[in-house]
C-alpha positions as CSV (number, residue, x, y, z in Angstrom):
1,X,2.0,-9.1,13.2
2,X,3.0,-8.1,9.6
3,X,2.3,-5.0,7.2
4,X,1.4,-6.2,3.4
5,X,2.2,-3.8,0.8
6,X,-0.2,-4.5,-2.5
7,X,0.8,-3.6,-5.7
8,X,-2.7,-3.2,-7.5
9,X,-1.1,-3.0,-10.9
10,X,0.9,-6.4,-10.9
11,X,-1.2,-7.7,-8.2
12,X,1.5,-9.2,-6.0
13,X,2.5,-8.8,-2.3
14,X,5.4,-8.2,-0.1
15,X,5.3,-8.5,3.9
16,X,7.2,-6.8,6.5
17,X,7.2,-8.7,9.8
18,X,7.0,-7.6,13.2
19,X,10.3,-7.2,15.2
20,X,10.5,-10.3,17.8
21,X,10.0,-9.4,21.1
22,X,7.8,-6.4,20.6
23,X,3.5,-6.7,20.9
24,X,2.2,-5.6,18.0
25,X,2.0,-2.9,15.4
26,X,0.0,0.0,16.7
27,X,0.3,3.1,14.1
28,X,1.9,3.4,10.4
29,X,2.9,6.6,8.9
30,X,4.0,6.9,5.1
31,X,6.5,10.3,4.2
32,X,4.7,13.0,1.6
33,X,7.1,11.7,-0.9
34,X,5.8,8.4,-0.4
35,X,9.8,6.7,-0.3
36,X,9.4,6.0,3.9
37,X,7.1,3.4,5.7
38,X,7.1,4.1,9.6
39,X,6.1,1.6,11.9
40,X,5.6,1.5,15.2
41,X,5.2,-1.3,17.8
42,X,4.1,-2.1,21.5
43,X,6.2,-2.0,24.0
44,X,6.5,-5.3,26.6
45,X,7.6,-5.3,29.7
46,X,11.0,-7.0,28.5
47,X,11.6,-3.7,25.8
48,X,10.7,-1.2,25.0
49,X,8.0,0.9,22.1
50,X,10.2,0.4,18.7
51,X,9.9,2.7,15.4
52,X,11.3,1.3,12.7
53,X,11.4,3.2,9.3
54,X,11.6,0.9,5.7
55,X,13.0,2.6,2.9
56,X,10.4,1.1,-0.1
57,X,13.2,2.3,-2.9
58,X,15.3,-0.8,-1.6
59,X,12.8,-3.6,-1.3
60,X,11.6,-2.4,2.0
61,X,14.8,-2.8,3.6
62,X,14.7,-1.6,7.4
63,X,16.7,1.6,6.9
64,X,16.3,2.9,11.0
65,X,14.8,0.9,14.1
66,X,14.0,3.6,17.7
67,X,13.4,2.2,20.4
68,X,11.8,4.9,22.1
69,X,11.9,5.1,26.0
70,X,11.0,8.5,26.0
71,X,7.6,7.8,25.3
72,X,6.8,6.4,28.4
73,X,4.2,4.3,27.3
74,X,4.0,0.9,25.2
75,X,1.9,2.5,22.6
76,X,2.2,4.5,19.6
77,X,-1.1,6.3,19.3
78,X,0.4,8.7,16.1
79,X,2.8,9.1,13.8
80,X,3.4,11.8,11.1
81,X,6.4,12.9,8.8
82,X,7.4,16.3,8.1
83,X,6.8,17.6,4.9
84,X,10.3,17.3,4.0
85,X,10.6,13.8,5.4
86,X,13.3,14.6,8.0
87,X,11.5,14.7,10.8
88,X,9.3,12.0,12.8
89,X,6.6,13.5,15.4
90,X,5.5,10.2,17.7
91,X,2.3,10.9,19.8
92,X,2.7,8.2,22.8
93,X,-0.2,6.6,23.9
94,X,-1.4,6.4,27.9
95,X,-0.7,7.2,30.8
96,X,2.1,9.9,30.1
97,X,1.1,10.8,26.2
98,X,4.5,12.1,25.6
99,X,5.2,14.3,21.9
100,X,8.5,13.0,20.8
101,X,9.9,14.8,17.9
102,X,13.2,13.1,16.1
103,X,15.6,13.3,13.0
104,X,14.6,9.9,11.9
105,X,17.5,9.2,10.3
106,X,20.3,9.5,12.5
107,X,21.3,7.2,15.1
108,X,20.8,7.4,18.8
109,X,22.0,9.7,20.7
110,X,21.8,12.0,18.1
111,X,18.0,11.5,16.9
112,X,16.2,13.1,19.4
113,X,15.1,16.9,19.4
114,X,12.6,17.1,21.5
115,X,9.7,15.6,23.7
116,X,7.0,17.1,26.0
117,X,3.8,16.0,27.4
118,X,1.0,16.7,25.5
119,X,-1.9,16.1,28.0
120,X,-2.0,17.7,31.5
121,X,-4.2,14.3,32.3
122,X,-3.9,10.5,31.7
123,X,-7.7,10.6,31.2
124,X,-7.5,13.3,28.1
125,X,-6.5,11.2,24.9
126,X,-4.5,12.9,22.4
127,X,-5.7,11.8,18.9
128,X,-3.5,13.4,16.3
129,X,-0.5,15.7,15.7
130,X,0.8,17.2,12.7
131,X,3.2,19.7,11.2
132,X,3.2,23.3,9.8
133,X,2.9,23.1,5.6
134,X,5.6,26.0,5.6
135,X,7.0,26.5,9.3
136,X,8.3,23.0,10.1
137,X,9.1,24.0,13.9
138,X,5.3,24.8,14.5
139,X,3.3,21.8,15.7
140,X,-0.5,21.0,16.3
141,X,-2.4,18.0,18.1
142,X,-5.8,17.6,18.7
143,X,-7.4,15.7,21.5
144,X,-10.3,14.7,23.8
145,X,-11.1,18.7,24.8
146,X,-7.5,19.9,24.1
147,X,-5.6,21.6,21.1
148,X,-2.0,22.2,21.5
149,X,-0.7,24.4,19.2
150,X,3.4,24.5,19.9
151,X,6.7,25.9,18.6
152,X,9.7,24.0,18.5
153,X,12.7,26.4,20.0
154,X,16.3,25.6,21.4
155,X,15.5,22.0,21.7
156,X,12.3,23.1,23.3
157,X,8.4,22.4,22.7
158,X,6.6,26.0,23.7
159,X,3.3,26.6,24.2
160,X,1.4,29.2,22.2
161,X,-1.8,30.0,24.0
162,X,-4.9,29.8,22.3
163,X,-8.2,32.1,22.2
164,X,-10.5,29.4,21.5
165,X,-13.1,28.2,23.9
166,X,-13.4,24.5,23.9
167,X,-17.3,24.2,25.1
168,X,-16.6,20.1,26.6
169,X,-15.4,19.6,22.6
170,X,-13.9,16.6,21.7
171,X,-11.1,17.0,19.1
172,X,-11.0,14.1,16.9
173,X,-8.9,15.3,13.7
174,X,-7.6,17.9,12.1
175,X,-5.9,19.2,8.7
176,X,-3.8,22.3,8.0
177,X,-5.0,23.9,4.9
178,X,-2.5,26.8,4.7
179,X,0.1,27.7,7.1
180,X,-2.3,30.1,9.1
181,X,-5.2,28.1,9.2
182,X,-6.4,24.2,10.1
183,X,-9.4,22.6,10.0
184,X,-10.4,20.9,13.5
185,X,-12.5,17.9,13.2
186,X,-15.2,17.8,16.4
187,X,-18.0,15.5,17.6
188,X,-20.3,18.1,16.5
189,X,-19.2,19.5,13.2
190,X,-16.0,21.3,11.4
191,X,-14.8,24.6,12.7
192,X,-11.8,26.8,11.0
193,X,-9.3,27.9,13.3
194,X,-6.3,30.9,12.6
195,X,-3.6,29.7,13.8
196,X,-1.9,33.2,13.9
197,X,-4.9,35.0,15.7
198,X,-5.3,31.7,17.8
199,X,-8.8,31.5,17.7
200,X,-12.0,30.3,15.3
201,X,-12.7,31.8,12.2
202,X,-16.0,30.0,11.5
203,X,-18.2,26.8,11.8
204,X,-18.5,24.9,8.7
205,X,-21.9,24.1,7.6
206,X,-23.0,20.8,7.3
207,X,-26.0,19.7,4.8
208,X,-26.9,16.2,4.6
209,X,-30.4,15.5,3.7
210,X,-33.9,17.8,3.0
211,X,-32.0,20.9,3.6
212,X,-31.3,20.1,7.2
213,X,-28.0,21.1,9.2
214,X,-26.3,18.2,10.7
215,X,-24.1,18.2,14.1
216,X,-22.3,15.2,13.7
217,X,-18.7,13.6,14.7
218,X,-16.4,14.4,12.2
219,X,-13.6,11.2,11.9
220,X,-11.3,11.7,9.7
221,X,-9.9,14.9,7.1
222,X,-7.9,14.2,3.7
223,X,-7.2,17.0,1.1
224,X,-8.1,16.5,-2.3
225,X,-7.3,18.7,-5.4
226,X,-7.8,22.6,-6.0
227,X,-7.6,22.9,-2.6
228,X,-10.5,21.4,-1.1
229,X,-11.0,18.2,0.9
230,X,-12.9,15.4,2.2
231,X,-14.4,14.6,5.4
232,X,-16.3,11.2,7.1
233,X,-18.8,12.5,9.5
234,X,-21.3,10.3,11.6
235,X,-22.0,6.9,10.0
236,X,-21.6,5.6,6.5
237,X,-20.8,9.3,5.0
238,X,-18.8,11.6,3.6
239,X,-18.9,15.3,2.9
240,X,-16.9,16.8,0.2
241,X,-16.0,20.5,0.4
242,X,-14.4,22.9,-2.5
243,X,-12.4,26.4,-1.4
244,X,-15.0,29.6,-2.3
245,X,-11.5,32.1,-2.2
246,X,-10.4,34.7,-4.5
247,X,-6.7,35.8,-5.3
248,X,-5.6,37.2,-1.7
249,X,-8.5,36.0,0.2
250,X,-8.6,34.2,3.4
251,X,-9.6,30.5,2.6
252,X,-12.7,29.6,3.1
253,X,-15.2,26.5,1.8
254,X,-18.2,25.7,0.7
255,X,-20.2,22.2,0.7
256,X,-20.0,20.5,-2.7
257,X,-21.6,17.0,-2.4
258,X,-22.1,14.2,-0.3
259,X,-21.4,10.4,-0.8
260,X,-22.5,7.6,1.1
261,X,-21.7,3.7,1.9
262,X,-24.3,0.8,0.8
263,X,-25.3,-2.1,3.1
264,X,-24.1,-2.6,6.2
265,X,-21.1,-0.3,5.8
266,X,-23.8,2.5,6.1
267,X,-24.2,1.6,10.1
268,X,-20.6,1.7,10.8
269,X,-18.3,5.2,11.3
270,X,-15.7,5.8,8.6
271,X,-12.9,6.1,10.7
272,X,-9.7,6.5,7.8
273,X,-10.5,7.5,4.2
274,X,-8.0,7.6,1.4
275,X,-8.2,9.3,-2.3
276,X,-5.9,7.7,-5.0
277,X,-4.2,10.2,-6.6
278,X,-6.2,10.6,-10.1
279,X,-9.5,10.7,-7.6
280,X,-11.3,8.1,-8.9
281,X,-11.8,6.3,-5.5
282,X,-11.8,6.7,-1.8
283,X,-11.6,3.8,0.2
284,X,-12.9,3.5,3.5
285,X,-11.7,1.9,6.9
286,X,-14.1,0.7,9.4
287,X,-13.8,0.4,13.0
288,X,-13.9,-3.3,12.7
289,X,-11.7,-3.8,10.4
290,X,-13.9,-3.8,7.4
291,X,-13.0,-1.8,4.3
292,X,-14.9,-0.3,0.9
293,X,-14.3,1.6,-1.9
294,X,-16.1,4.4,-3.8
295,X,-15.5,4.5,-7.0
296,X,-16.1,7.9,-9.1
297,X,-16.6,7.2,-12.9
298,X,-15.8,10.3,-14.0
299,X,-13.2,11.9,-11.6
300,X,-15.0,14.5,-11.1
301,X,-14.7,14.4,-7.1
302,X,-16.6,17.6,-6.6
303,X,-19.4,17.1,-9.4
304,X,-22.6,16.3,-7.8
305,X,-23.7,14.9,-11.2
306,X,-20.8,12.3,-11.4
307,X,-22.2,8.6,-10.9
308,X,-20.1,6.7,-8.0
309,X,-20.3,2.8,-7.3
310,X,-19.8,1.4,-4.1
311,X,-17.5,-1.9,-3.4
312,X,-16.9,-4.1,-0.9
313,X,-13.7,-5.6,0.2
314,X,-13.8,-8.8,-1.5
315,X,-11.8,-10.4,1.8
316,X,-13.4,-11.5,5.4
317,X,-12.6,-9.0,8.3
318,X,-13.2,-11.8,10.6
319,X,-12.1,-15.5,11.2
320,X,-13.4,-17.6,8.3
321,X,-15.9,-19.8,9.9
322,X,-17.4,-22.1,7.0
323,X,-15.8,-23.2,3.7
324,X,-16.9,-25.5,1.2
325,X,-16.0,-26.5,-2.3
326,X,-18.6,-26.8,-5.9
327,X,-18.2,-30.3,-7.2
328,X,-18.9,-29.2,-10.3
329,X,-17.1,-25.8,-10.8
330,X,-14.2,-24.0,-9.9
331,X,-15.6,-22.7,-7.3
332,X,-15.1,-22.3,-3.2
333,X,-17.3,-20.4,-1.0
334,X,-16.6,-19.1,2.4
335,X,-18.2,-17.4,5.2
336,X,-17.2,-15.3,7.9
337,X,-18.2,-14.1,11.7
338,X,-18.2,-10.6,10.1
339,X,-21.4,-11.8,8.3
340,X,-20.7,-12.2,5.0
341,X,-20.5,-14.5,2.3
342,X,-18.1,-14.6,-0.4
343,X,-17.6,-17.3,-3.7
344,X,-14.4,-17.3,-4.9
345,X,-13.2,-19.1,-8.3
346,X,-9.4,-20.8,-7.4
347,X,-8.3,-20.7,-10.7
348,X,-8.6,-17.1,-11.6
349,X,-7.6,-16.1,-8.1
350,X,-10.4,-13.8,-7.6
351,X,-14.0,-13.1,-6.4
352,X,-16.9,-14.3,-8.1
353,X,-19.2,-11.5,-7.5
354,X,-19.5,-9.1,-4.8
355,X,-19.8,-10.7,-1.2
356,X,-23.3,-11.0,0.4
357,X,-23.8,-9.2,4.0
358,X,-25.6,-10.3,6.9
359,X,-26.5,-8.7,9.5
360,X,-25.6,-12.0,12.3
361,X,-22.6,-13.5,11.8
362,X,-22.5,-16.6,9.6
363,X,-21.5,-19.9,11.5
364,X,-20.9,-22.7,8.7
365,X,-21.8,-22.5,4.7
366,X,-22.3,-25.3,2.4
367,X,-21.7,-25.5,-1.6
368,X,-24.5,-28.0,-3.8
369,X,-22.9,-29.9,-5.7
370,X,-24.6,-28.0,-8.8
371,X,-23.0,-24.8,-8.2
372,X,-26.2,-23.3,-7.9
373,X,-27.3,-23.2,-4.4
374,X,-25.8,-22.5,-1.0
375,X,-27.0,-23.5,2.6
376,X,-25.9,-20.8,5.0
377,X,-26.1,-21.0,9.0
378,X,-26.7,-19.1,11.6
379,X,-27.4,-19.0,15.3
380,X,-31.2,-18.7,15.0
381,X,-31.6,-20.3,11.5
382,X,-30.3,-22.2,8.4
383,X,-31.0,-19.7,5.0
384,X,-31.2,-21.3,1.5
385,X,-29.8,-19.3,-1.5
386,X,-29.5,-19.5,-4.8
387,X,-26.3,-18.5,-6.8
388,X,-26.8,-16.1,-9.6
389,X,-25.1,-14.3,-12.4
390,X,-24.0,-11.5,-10.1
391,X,-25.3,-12.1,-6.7
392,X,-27.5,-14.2,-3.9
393,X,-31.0,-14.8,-4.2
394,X,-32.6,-15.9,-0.6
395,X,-35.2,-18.9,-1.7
396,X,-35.8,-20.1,2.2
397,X,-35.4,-19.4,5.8
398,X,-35.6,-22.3,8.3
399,X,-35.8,-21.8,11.6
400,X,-35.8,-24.7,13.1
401,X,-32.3,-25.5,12.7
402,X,-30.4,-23.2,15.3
403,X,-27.0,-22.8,16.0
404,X,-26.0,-24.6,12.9
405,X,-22.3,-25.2,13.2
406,X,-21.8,-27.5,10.2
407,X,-23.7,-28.3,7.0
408,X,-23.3,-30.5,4.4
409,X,-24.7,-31.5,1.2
410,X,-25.0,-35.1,0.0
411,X,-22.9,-35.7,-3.0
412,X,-26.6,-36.2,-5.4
413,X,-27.5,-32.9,-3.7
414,X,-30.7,-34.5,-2.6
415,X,-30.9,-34.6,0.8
416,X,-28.0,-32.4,3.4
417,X,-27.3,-32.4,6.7
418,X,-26.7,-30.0,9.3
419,X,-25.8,-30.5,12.8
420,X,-25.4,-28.3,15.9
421,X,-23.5,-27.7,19.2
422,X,-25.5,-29.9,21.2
423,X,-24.4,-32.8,19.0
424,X,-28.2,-33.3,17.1
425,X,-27.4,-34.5,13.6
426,X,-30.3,-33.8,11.4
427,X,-31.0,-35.1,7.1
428,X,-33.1,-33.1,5.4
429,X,-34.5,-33.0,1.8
430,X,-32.9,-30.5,-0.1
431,X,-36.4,-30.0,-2.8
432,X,-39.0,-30.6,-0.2
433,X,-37.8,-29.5,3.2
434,X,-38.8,-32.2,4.8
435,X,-37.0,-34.2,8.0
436,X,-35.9,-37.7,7.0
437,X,-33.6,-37.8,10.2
438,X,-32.8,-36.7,13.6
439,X,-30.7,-37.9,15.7
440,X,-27.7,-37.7,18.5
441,X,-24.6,-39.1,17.3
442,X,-23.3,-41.8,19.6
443,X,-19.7,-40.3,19.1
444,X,-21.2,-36.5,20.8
445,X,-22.5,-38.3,23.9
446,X,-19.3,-37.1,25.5
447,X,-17.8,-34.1,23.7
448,X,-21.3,-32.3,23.0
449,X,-18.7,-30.0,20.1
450,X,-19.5,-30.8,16.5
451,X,-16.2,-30.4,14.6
452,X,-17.3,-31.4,10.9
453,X,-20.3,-33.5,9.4
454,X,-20.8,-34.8,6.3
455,X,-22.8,-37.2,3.9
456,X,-20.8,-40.2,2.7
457,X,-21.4,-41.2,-1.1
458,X,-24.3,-43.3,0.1
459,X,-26.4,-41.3,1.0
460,X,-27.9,-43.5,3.7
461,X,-24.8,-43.1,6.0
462,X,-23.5,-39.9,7.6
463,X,-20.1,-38.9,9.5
464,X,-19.6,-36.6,12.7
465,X,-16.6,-35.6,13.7
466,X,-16.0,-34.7,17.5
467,X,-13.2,-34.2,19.2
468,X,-13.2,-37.5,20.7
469,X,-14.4,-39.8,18.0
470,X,-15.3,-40.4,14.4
471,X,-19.0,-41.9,14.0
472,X,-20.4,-43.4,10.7
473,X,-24.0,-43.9,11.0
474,X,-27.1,-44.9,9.1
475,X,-30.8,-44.8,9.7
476,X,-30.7,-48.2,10.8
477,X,-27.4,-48.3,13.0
478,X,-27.0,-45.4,14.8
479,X,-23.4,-46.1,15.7
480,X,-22.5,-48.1,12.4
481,X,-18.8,-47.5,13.4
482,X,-16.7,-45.5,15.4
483,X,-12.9,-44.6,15.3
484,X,-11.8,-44.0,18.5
485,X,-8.0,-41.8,18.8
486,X,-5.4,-43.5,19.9
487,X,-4.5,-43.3,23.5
């Protein structure tokens, strides 16, 4: 388990491993000044939860390391700095979901203010906490039907009541937008809560398409400039809201535009969103793992006139399942159980073009020796393609090879060869689609598990690899020879 830190304008990497012993990283939290990287890490039986803190002004040096028994629990479910950046808040995850609140930077015994259990239930997840903009002793968390809304005082988290009345709400985010009021993201919309009178100033409305209000999850809140902010709300979307306040006015907001994600992207919930500081992009975290940006030409962020461009990740979110190299250029393309497709050139170190998506995830890929075709597979077909300037063009489906786990062309690029879990080896013209071969490999009587296949130079002879043998075959011999491991 590591954390990579990107620097986009030199384009290298650092990495910050794992502490040994621990299970995992399970939340991150950067300070507002952006100097502190928190980290924190599962609990094991053998030790316990662990936040460490890396100081990124001294080449991510591990400045503090918690472990944190308090917590109760082997999971950090939240993490947050105070806007000063000397206090930690640590949301623990299940059964106990204990709120620990800690100076950071000072050693144990010392570190710990306070702690308290945030949920009267083990059932009742807490999603998020946060602190007051102004008031850094006031503290809010959101969860599955519960707000707490608490004071820090003599060492001591207090409950301050609240008004509001949850109506079975779930309470996915929120965002404070001055130190009276926050924003509470719900499953059915944004509401506007006073955090001095304790209760909801308003509903926000939500206008997505033909004029139509929209009740929808709301997943995650950043703030933008001139005090507005952005919101992802049900699948594939984002709402962007600008304040409609005067001088001395309560703040309030108004809809400005909404963007939207291309593809597949557009099924999936936007569960984190980020906004570079010049707001010329928001990038966009999936639920599995799959990220995007939107790119605003303009920087206009609140212009509905402003032209965006949406872009893919050019990495696989999955295992890489396929990978095959252009004879004839510098060239590699590789495919993924996330369903897509991706050419990459190795000497430049970059992506061709934009990656190709699927909707079924892609099982083995092979490259033609031209450059200019791919042979993709899948589990209920093999799909021809052609390469083009910027993109894929689909030329064929055929469905009679299934559950293609390997494919290969010949090194002419005449004929290739595909062959599948049940061991079936099949040669196929690569211009005219038709079957010159089929045929079990001797070598897959016993493992029935197709490791690699491929075409030798003459093209009359083919290789399968199995687990327990090599076979070279021909259309004459169907066991030409076989290399047997060594016992």
């Amino acid at each position: 388990h590591n954390i990579v830190v990107h620097n986009l304008e030199q384009r290298s990497q650092r990495f910050i491993g794992g502490q040994p012993g621990t299970g995992g990283i399970c939340s991150v939290a950067i300070s507002p000044n952006k100097k502190y990287l928190a980290v924190g890490e599962r609990g094991t039986p053998t030790s316990p939860t662990v936040v460490n803190v890396f100081d990124f002004g001294s080449n991510l040096r591990r400045r503090r390391s918690h472990p944190l028994p308090e917590l109760e629990s082997s999971v950090v479910a939240f993490m947050t700095f105070s806007p000063d950046g000397k206090l930690l808040l640590v949301q623990g995850g299940e059964p106990t979901w204990m709120l620990v609140c800690l100076f950071w930077d000072k050693l144990t015994p010392n570190k710990l203010i306070a702690s308290v259990r945030s949920s009267p239930s083990s059932l009742q997840a807490m999603y998020q906490c946060s602190f007051n903009p102004v008031e850094h002793s006031v503290v809010f968390c959101v969860g599955n039907g519960l707000i707490r809304h608490l004071k820090l005082t003599d060492g001591q988290f207090k409950l301050i009541p609240s008004k509001m009345a949850r109506d079975n709400l779930n309470f996915i985010c929120h965002m404070w937008v001055s130190e009276e009021r926050v924003l509470l993201g719900t499953d059915r919309g944004l509401l506007l809560y006073d955090a001095t009178a304790t209760d909801v100033v308003c509903e926000l409305p939500m206008t997505l398409a033909e004029g139509a209000q929209a009740l929808l999850p709301v997943h995650h809140i950043v703030p933008i400039s001139r005090g507005g902010f952005v919101c992802s709300v049900g699948t594939g979307t984002l709402v962007v809201y600008e304040t409609v306040t005067g001088p001395g006015e309560p703040i309030m907001f108004r809809q400005a535009r909404v963007l939207t994600a291309e593809g597949n992207y557009a099924l999936l919930p936007i569960k984190w969103l980020a906004v570079n500081q010049v707001e010329t992009a928001i990038a966009l975290n999936m639920p599995n793992s799959s990220q995007a940006i939107i790119m605003i030409r303009d920087g206009n962020i609140y212009s509905p006139e402003s032209t965006t461009e949406f872009a893919p990740t050019s990495f696989h979110n999955r295992e890489i399942s396929g990978l095959d190299v252009c004879m004839r250029r510098p060239h590699v393309v590789t495919c993924s159980r996330d369903g897509s497709v991706h050419i990459w050139d190795y000497i430049q170190h970059q992506p061709v073009f934009q990656p190709h998506l699927f909707a079924e995830e892609a099982l083995s890929v092979a490259f033609h020796p031209s450059g200019m075709f791919i042979l993709v597979g899948f589990a209920d077909k093999l799909v021809m393609m052609s390469v083009l300037v910027d993109g894929f063009g689909k030329i064929r489906d055929l469905p009679q090879y299934k559950q293609c786990r390997e494919v290969r062309f010949s090194n002419g690029g005449q004929y290739f060869a595909c062959a599948n879990s049940s061991g079936f080896v099949s040669i196929t013209n690569t211009w005219t689609f038709e079957v010159s071969l089929r045929r079990m490999s001797r070598a897959l009587f016993t493992s029935k598990t197709t490791r690699q296949s491929c075409i030798l130079p003459v093209t009359i002879l083919w290789c399968t690899i199995s687990s327990s043998a090599v076979n070279v075959s021909s259309e004459a011999s169907p066991a030409l020879v076989e290399f047997a491991p060594l016992q």
